[in-house]
PyMOL CGO cylinders between C-alpha atoms (Angstrom):
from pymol import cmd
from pymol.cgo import CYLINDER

trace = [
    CYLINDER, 39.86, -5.14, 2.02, 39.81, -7.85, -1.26, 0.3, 1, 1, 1, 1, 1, 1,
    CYLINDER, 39.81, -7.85, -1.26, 42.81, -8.74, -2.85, 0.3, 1, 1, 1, 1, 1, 1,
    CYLINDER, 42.81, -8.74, -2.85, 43.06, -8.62, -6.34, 0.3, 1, 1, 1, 1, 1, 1,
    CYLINDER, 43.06, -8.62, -6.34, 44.62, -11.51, -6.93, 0.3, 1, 1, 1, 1, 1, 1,
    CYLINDER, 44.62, -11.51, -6.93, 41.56, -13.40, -5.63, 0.3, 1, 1, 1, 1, 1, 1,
    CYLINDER, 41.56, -13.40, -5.63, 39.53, -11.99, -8.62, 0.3, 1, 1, 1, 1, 1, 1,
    CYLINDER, 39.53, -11.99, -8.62, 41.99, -13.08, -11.07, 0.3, 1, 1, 1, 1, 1, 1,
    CYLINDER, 41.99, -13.08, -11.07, 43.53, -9.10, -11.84, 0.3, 1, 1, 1, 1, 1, 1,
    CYLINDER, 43.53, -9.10, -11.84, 47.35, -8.99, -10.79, 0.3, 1, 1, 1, 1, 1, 1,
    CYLINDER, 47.35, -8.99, -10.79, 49.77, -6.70, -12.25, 0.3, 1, 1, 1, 1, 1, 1,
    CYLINDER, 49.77, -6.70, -12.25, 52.90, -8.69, -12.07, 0.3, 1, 1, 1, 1, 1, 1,
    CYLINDER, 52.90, -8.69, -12.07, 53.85, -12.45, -11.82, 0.3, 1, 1, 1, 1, 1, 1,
    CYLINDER, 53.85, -12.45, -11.82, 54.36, -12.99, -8.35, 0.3, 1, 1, 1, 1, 1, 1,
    CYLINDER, 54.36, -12.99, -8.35, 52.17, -14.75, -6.55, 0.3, 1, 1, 1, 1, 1, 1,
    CYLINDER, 52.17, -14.75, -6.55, 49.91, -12.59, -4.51, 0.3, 1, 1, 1, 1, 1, 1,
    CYLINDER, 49.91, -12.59, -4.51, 50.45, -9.03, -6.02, 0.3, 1, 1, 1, 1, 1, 1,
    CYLINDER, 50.45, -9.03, -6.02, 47.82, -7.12, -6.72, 0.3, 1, 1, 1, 1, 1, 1,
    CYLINDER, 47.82, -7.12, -6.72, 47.14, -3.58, -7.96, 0.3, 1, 1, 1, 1, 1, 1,
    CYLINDER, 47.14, -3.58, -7.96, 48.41, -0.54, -6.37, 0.3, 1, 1, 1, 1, 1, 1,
    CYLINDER, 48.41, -0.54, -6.37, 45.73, 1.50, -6.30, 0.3, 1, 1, 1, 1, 1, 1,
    CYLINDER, 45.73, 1.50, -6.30, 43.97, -1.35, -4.11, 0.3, 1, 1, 1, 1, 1, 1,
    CYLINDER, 43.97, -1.35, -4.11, 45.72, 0.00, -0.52, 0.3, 1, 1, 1, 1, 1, 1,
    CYLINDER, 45.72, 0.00, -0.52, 43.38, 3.10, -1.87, 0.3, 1, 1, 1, 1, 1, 1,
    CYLINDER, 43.38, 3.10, -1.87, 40.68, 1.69, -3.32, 0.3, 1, 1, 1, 1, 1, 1,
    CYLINDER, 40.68, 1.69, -3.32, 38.01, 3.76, -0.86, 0.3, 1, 1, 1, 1, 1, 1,
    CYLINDER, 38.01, 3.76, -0.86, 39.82, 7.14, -1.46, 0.3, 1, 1, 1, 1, 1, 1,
    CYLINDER, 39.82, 7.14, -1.46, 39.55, 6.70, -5.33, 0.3, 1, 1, 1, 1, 1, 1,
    CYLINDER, 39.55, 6.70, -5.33, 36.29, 5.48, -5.05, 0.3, 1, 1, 1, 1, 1, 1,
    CYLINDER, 36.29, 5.48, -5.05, 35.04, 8.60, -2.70, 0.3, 1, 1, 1, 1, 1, 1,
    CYLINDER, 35.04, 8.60, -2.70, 36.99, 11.14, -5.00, 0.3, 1, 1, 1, 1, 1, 1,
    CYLINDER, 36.99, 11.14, -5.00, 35.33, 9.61, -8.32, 0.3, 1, 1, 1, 1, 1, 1,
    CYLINDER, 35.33, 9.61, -8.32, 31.99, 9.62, -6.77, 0.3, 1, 1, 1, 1, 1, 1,
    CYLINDER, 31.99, 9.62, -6.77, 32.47, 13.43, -6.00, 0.3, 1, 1, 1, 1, 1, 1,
    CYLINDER, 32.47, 13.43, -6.00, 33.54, 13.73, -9.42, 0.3, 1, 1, 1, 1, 1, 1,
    CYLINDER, 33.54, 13.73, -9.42, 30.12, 12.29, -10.58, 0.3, 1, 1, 1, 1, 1, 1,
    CYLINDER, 30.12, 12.29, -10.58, 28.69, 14.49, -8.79, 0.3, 1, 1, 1, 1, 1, 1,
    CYLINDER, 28.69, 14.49, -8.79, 30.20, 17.27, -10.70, 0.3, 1, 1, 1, 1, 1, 1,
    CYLINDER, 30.20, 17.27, -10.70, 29.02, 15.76, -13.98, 0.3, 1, 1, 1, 1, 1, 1,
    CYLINDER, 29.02, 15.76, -13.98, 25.58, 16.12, -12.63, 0.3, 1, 1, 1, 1, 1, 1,
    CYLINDER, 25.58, 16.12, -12.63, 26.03, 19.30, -11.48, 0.3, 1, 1, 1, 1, 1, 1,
    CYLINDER, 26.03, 19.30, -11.48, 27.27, 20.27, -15.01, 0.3, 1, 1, 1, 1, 1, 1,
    CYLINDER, 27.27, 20.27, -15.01, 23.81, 19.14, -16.35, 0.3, 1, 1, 1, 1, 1, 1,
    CYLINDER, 23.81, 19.14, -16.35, 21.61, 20.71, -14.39, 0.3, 1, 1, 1, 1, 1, 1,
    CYLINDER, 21.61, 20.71, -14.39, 23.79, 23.79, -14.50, 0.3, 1, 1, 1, 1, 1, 1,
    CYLINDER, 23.79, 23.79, -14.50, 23.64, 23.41, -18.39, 0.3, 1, 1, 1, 1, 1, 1,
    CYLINDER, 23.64, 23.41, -18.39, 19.55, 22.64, -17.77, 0.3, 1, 1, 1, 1, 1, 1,
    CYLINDER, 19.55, 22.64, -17.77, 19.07, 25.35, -16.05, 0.3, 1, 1, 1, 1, 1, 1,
    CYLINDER, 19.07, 25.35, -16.05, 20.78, 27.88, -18.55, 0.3, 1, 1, 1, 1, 1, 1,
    CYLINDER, 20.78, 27.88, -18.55, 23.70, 28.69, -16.19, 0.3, 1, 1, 1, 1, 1, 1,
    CYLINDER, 23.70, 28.69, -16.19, 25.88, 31.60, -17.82, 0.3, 1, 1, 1, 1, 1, 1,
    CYLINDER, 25.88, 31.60, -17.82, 28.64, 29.58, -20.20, 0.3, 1, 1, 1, 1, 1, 1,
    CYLINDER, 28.64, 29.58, -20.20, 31.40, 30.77, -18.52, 0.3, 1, 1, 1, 1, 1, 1,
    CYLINDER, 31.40, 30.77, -18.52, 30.21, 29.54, -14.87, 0.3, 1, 1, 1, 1, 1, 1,
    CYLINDER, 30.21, 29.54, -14.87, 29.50, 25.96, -16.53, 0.3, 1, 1, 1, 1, 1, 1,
    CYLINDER, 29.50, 25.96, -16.53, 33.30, 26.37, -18.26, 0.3, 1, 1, 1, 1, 1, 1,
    CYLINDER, 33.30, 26.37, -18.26, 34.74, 27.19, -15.06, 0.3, 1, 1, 1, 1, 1, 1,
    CYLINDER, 34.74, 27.19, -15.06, 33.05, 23.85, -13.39, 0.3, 1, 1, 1, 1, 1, 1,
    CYLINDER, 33.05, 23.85, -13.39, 34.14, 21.53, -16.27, 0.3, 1, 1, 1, 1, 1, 1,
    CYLINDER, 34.14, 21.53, -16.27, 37.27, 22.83, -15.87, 0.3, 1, 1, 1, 1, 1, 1,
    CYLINDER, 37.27, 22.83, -15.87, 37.35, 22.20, -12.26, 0.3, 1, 1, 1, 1, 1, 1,
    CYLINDER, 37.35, 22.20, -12.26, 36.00, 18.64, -13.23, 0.3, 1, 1, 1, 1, 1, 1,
    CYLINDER, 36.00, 18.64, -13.23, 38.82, 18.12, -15.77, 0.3, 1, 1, 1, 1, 1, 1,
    CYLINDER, 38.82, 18.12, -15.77, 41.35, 19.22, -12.83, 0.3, 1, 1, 1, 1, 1, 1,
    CYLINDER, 41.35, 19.22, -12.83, 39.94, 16.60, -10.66, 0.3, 1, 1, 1, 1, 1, 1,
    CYLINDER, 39.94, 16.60, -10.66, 40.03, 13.72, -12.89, 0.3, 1, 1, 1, 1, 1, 1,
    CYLINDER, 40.03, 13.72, -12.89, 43.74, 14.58, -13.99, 0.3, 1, 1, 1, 1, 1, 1,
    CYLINDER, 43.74, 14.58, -13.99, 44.29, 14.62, -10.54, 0.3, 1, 1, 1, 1, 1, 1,
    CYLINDER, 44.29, 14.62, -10.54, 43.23, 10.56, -10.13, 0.3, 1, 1, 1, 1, 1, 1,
    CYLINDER, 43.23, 10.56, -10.13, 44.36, 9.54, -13.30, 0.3, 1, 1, 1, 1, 1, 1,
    CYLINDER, 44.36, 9.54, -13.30, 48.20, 10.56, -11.91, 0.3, 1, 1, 1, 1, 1, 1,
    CYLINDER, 48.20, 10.56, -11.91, 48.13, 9.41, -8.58, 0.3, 1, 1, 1, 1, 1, 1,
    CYLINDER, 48.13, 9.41, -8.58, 46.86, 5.98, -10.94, 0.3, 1, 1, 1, 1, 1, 1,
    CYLINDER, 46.86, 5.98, -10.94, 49.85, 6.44, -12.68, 0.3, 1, 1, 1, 1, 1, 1,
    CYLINDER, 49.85, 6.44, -12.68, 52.02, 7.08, -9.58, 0.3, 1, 1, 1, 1, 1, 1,
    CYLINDER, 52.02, 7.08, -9.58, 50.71, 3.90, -8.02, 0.3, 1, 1, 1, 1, 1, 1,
    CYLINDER, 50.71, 3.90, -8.02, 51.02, 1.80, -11.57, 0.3, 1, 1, 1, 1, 1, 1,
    CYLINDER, 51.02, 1.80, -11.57, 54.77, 2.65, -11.64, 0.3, 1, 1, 1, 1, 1, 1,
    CYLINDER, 54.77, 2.65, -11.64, 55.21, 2.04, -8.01, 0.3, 1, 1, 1, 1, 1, 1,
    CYLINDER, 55.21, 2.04, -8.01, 53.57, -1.01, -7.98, 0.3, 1, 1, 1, 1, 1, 1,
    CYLINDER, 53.57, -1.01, -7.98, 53.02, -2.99, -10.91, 0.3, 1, 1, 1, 1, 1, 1,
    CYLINDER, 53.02, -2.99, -10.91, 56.19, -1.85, -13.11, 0.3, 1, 1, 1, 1, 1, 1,
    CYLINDER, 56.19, -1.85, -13.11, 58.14, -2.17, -9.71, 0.3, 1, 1, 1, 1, 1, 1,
    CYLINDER, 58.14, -2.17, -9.71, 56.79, -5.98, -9.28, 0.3, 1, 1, 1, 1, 1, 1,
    CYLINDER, 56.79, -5.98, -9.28, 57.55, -6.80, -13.07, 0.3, 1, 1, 1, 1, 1, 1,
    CYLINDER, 57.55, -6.80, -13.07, 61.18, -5.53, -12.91, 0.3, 1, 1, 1, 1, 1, 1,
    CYLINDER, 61.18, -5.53, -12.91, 61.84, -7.52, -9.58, 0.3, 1, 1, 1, 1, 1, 1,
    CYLINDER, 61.84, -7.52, -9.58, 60.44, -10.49, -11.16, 0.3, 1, 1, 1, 1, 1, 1,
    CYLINDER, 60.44, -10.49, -11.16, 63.39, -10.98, -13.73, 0.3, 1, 1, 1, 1, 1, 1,
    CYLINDER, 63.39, -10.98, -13.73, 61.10, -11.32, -16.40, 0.3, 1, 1, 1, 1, 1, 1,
    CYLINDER, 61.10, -11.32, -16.40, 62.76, -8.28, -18.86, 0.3, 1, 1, 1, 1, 1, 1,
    CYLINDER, 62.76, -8.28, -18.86, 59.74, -8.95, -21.20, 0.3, 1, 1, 1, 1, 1, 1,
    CYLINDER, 59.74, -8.95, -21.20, 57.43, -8.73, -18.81, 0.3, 1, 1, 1, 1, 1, 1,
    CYLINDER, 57.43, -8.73, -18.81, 58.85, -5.57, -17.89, 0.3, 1, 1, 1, 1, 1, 1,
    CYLINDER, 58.85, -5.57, -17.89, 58.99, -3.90, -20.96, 0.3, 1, 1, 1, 1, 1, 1,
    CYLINDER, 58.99, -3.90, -20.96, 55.77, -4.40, -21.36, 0.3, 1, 1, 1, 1, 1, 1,
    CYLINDER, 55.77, -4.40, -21.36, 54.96, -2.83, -17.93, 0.3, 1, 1, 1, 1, 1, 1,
    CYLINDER, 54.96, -2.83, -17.93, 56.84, 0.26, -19.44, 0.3, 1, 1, 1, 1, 1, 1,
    CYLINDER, 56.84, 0.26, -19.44, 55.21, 0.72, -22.40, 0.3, 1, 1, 1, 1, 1, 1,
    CYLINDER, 55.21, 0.72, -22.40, 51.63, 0.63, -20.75, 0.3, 1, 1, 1, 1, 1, 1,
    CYLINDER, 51.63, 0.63, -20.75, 52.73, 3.40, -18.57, 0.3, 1, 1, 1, 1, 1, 1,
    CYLINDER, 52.73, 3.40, -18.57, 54.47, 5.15, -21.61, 0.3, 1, 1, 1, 1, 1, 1,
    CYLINDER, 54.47, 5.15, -21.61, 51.92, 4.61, -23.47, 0.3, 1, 1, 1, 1, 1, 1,
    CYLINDER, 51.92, 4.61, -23.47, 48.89, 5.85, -20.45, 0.3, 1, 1, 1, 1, 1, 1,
    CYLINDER, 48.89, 5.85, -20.45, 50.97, 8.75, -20.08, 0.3, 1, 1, 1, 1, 1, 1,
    CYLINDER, 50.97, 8.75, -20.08, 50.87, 9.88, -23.90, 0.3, 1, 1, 1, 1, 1, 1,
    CYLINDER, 50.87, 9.88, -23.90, 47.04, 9.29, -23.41, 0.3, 1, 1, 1, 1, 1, 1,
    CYLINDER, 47.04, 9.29, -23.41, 46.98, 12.00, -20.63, 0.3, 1, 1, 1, 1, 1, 1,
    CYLINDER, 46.98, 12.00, -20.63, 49.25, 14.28, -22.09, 0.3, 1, 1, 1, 1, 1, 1,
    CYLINDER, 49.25, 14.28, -22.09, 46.94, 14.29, -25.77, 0.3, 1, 1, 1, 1, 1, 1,
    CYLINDER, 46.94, 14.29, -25.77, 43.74, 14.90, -23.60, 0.3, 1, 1, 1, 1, 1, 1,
]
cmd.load_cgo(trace, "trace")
């Protein structure tokens, strides 16, 4: 599996970290590509002149799905990267860490 680090994208200071989704990377990928899949079943459901609530049902199915990757993000963000920048000493680094996720998880809750 690649490391991260080796294309330049680490999460934390230490030398060799690298992102927490990346023990994961092929689940993620296979989920979003279903999830894809679902977009373009949405348009050829709306193509087709599927009954509204039907297509409602599926984007809502959709939107279920992507929440669903977006938190286990999260989840490995906060066990991962914010983990790594508080072990590191750096407080500022840390912080910083912390307001991301604060700041990712106000963009879920909005949407």
């Amino acid at each position: 599996m690649p490391h991260a680090a080796a294309h330049g994208e680490t999460c934390g200071s230490e030398a060799g970290h690298h992102h927490g989704y990346i023990t994961a990377k092929d689940s993620y990928l296979r989920r979003l590509r279903r999830i894809e899949g679902q977009a373009r079943g949405l348009q050829r459901m709306v193509d087709e002149e599927k009954y509204c609530i039907d297509i409602l049902t599926q984007i809502s199915a959709m939107t279920k799905a992507l929440e669903s990757v977006a938190l286990e993000l999260l989840d490995d963000h906060m066990l991962h990267c914010v983990l790594a920048a508080a072990r590191s000493g750096d407080d500022a680094e840390a912080q910083q860490k912390i307001k991301e996720a604060s700041e990712a998880i106000r963009r879920l809750v909005r949407s």
